[in-house]
VEXDREN-2710 file (C-alpha; in Angstrom, 1 decimal):
% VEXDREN-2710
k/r/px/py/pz
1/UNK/0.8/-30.8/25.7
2/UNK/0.7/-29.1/22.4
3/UNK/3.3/-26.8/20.4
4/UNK/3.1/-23.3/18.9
5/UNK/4.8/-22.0/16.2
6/UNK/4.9/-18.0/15.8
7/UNK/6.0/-16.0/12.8
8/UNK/6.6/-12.5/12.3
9/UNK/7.2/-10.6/9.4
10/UNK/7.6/-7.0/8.6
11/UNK/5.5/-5.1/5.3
12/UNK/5.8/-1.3/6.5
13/UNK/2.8/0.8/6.8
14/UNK/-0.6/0.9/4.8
15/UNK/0.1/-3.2/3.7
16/UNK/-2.9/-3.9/5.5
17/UNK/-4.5/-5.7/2.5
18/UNK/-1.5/-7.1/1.1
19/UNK/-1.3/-9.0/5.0
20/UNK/-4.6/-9.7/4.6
21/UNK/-4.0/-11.7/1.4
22/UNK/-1.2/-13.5/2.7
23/UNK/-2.8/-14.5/6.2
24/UNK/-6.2/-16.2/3.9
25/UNK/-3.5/-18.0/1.8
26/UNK/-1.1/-19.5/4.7
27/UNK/-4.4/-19.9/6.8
28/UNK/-5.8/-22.8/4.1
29/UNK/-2.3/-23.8/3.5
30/UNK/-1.9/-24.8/7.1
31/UNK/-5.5/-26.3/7.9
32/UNK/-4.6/-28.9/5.2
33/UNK/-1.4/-30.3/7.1
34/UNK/-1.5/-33.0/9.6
35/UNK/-1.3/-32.2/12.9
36/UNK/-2.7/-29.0/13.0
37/UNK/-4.8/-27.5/15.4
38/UNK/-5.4/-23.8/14.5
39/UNK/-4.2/-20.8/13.9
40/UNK/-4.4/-16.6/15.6
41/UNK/-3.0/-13.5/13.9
42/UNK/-2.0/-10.4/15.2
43/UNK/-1.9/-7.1/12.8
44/UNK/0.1/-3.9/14.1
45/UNK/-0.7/-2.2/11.3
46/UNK/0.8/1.5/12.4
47/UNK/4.2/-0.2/12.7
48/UNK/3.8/-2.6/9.5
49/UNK/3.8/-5.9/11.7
50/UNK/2.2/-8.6/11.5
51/UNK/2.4/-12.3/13.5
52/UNK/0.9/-15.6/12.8
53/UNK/0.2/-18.3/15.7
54/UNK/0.1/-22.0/15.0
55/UNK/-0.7/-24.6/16.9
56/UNK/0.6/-28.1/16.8
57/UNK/-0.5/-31.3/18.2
58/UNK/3.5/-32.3/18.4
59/UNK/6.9/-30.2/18.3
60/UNK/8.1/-32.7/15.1
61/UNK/4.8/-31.8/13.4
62/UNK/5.1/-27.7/13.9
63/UNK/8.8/-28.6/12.5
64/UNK/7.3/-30.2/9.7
65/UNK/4.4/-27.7/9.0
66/UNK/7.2/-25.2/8.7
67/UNK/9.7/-26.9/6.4
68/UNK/6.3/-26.5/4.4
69/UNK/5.2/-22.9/5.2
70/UNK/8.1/-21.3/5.9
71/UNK/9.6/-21.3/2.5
72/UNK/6.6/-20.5/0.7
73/UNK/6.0/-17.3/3.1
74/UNK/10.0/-16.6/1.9
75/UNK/9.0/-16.1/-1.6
76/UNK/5.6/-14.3/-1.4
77/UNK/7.4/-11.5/0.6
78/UNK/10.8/-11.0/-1.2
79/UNK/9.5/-8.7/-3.7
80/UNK/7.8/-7.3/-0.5
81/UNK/10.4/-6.1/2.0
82/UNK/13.6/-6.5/2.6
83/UNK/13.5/-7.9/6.3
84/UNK/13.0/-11.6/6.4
85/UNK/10.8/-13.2/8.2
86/UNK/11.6/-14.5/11.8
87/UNK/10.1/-17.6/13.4
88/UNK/9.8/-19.3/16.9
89/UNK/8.4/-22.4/18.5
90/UNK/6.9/-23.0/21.7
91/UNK/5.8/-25.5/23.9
92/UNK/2.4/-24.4/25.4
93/UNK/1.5/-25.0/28.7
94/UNK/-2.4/-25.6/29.4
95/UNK/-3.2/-25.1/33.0
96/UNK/-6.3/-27.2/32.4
97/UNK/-4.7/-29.5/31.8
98/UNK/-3.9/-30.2/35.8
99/UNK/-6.4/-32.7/36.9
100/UNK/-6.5/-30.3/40.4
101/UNK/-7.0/-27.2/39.1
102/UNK/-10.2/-28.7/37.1
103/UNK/-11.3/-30.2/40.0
104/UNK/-10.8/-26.8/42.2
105/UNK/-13.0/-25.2/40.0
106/UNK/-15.8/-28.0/39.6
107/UNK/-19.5/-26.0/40.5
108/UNK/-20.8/-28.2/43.5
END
């Protein structure tokens, strides 16, 4: 079992580089803390949205990974809109994971 931590944040329209800039910078941010186990992003650009996926080997580690991130993403967008950024964390569920699924799918 593993944890997620998803963020979403609102630019408006025709930001596409600006979340571009921001996703490289919080992407080598993140691969540096402890625990972590990788990252997918999701760019609505028509609507100005934008959502970034972490993965966590614990829930105490995405927790600390975003005392760390979380902030830091606060400050790069104030001067950037005026909607603040909302977060979430997950457990995830791995149906691999089940020894009898593995096995009910083994090639014989």
């Amino acid at each position: 079992m593993y944890y997620a931590r998803l963020i979403h944040y609102k630019l408006g329209t025709n930001q596409r580089q600006v979340a571009e800039e921001l996703t490289k910078k919080f992407d080598k941010i993140s691969r540096n803390l402890y625990g972590f186990r990788g990252n997918v992003y999701f760019f609505d650009d028509p609507h100005g949205e934008y959502k970034a996926l972490n993965y966590w080997d614990t829930k105490e580690l995405a927790e600390k990974a975003h005392e760390v991130l979380f902030p830091q993403l606060e400050n790069e967008l104030r001067n950037l809109t005026n909607e603040k950024p909302r977060y979430r964390i997950f457990e995830v569920f791995d149906p691999t994971d089940d020894q009898d699924m593995v096995a009910s799918h083994t090639i014989k």
